[in-house]
N, C-alpha and C positions, 0 to 999 in steps of 0.2 A: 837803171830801173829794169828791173826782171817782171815781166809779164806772165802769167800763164790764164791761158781759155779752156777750160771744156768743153768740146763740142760733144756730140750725142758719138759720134763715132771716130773720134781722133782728141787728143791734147795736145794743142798748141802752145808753143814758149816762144819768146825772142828777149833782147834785151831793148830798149828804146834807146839806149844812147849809141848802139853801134851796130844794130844790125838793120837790114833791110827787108829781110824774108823770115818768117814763120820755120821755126825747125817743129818736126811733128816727131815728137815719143813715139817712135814703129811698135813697141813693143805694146802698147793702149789702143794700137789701132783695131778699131770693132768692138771694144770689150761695151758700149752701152754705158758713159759716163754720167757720171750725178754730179759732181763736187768736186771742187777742188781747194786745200789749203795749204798755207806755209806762213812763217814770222818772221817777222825784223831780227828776233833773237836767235833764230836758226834759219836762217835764209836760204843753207843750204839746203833745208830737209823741204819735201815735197809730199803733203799726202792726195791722191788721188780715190775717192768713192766709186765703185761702177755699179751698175744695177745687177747684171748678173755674174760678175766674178772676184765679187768681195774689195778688199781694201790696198791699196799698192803703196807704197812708199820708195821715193828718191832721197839718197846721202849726200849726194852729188849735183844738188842746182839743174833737178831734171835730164842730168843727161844719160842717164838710166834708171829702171823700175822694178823692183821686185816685192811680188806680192808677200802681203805677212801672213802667217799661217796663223787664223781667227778660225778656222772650223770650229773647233774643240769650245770655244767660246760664243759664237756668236751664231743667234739661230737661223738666218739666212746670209746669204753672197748679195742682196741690196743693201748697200750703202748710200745710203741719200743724204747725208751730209755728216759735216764735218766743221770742230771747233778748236784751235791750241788756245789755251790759258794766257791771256796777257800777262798775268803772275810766273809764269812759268811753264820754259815751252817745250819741256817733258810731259806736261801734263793736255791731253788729247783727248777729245768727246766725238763719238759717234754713233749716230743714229740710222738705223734701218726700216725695212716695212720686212715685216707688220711691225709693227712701232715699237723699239727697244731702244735702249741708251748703254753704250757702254763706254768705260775710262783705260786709259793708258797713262801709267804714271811715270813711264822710263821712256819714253820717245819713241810709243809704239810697237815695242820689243813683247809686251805682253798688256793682254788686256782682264778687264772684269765686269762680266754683266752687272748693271744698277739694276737689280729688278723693283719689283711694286708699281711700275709705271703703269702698266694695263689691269693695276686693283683697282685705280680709281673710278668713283661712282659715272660718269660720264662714259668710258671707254665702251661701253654697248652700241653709243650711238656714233663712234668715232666712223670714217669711211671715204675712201676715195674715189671721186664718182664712176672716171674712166673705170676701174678697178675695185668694184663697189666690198666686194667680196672682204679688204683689208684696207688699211690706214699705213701712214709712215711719218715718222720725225723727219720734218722737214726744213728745219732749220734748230740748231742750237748756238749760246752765245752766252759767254758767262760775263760777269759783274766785272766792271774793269776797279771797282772801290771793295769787291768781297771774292776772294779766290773760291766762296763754297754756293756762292750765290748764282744759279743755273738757270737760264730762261731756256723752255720750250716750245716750238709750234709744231702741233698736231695737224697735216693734213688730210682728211679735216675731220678737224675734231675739238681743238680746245689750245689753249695757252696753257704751257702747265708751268709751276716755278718749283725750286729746289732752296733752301736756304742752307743743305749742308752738304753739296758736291755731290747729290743725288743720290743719296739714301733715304729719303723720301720725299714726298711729292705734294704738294697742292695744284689745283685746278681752277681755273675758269672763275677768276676772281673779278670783283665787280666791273664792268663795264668793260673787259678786255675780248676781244676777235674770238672770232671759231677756227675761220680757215685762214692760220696765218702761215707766210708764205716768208718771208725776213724778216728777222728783228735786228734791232742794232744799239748799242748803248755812245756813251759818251765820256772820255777820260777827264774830261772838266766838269761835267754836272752830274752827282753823286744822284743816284737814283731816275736819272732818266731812262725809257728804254722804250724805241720808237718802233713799230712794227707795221708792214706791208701785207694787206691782208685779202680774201676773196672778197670777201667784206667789206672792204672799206679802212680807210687809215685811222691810226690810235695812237694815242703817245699817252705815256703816264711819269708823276712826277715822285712817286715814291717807289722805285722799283717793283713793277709791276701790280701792287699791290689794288690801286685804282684806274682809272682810263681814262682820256677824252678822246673825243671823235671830232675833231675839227676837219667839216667837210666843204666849206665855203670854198667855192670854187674849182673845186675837183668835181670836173663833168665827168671823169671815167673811172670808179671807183673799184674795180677790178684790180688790184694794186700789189706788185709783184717784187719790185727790190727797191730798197731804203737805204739813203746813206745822209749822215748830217754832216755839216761842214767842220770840220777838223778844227776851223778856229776858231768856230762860233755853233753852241749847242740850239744854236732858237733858230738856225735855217736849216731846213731838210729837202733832199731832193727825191722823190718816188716815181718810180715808172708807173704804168698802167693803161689800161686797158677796160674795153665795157662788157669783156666776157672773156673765158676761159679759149677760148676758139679763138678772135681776136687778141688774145695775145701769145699764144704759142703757134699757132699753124700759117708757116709763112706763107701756102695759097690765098690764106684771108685775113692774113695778120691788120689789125689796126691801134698801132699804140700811141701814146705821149710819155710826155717826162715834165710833169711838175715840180716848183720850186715853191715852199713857205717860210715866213720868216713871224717870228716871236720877238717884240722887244724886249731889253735886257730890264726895264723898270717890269714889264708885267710878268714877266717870268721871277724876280724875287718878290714880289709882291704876291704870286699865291704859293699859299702853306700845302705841306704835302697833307694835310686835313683835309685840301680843297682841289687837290688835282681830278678827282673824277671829275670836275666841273672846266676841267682846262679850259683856259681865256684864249678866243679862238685866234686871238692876233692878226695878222694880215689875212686874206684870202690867197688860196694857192693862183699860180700866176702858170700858163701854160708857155714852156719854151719853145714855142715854133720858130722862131726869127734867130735861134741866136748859132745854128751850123749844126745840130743835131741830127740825123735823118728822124723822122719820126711822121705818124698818119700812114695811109693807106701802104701797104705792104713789107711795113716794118713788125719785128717781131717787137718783144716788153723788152728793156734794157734789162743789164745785170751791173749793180755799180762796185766798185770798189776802190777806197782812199788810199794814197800812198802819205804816211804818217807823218813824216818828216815836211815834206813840200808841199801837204797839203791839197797837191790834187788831186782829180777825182777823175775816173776811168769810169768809161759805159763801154761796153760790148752789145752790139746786138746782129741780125742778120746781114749789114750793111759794113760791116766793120769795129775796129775799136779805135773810141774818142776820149778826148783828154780834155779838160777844162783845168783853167789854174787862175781863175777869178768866179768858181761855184756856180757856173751855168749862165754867166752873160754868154760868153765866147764859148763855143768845140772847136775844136779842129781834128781833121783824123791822126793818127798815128803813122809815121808814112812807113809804114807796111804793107806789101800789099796783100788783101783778103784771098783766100787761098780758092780756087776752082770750087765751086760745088758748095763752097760756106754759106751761100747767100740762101739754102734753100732750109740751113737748118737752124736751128733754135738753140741758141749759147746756154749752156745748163751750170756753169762756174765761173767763177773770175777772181784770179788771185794776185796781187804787187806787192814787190819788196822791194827795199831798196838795195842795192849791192855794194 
């Protein structure tokens, strides 16, 4: 398994089955990271986001970086995230502030602004608070059942979806989040697509089209990265936090990591007619007891599934943890956490397998 972290001023790799230390990408070091992604189907390709010096890419399984030359196309060097096409992993979405979408349909070689994203009628009130001045795409994530099928969150500003590979746009459609923060979909349940948000969590059963807000038991609703379980679409895990401060600033950091589950009769029993009304199913269940770090001086996790095996990777200021029974058990990664990591805030987290 190949690992890669973002930290705010370095990108970390290892492999988990043979190495023991953290090799750091020198050539990332200080650039101000956002994101990071890569696919099972090109594992060895690497793209990395920075905030102020545009988009980098690796050919080579991270072990060097060269930036793509997006001037000529993209209107600013922030890069704040990043998506490959489970359809096809030529095909690459990324999102900047002030809030733009662009596509690469050759594996990054060239890209193309999607514009209309900032006609829509909301975009006046879009805005990021630290940064009130501008907004940014903060997460994108396309349809693993429709290659043209695009979800967006707007920090903060709006949910936006795309039904033809983002040539144009709808928004903020019934009951869906403002400040969402991850979305995540499901390769077994056509139309689900669950999102972590400033707001509060949401899941919808017809592709974004309606929402529910099942909040039963999530006391911290500050809620920052979503991941469902690889073998089953009705349990999700979300980190969070009861404020924006408390989950990024590791002098005051205070987070958890919530687990909910959906049974499999109530999830085919409601119609995507009735999903703005999701059936709230279990209540989230708070995993302190099961080897997470989490509470006082923990930053929010950032999750990510490795597809095959099914488990699930948290990064946070504490290190990075593995579960492979969906959040009974963590254990850490026996890596050790590199000087100085513990003070900063994981901004990506990406696995493949090798």
């Amino acid at each position: 398994m190949r690992v890669y972290v973002a930290l705010r001023d370095r990108l970390l790799d290892c492999s988990t089955d043979s190495g023991r230390e953290w090799k750091t990408a020198t050539r990332l070091e200080g650039r101000a990271l956002e994101c990071v992604a890569t696919a099972p189907a090109a594992p060895d390709r690497v793209f990395v986001g920075t905030f102020e010096s545009g988009l980098f890419r690796s050919t080579d399984g991270g072990e060097t970086f060269e930036r793509l030359e997006t001037d000529d196309v993209f209107e600013s060097d922030a890069v704040m995230s990043l998506t490959i096409s489970p359809h096809d992993p030529d095909v690459i979405y990324a999102g900047t502030e002030p809030s733009r979408v662009y596509r690469s349909t050759d594996g990054g070689e060239s890209w193309a602004h999607l514009d209309g994203l900032t006609d829509l009628p909301s975009s006046s009130e879009w805005y990021f608070p630290p940064r009130p001045e501008t907004h940014h795409v903060r997460w994108l994530e396309v349809d693993p059942f429709d290659p043209d099928r695009l979800y967006v969150g707007i920090e903060a500003g709006a949910f936006v979806l795309s039904e033809d590979g983002g040539e144009t746009w709808r928004e903020r459609p019934e009951g869906s989040r403002i400040d969402n923060h991850s979305l995540a979909t499901h390769p077994d349940r056509e139309g689900r697509v669950y999102t972590a948000a400033g707001d509060g969590y949401a899941e919808s059963d017809d592709g974004g089209e309606h929402w529910g807000h099942p909040q039963d038991g999530l006391e911290h609703r500050y809620c920052w990265s979503v991941v469902p379980d690889p073998a089953d679409p009705e349990r999700v895990l979300v980190s969070s936090a009861s404020g924006a401060s408390s989950a990024h600033t590791a002098s005051r950091a205070e987070s958890y990591v919530y687990r909910r589950s959906r049974s499999g009769s109530e999830s085919e029993t409601v119609s995507r007619a009735e999903s703005k009304s999701t059936a709230e199913g279990e209540p989230w269940e708070r995993l302190d007891e099961a080897g997470l770090p989490m509470g006082e001086g923990v930053v929010r996790a950032v999750f990510a599934a490795a597809e095959e095996s099914g488990d699930i990777y948290a990064v946070n200021n504490q290190g990075l943890f593995r579960t492979e029974d969906f959040g009974d058990s963590w254990d850490q990664v026996d890596i050790e956490w590199p000087e100085g990591a513990e003070t900063q805030t994981p901004r990506g987290l990406a696995v493949v397998e090798t």
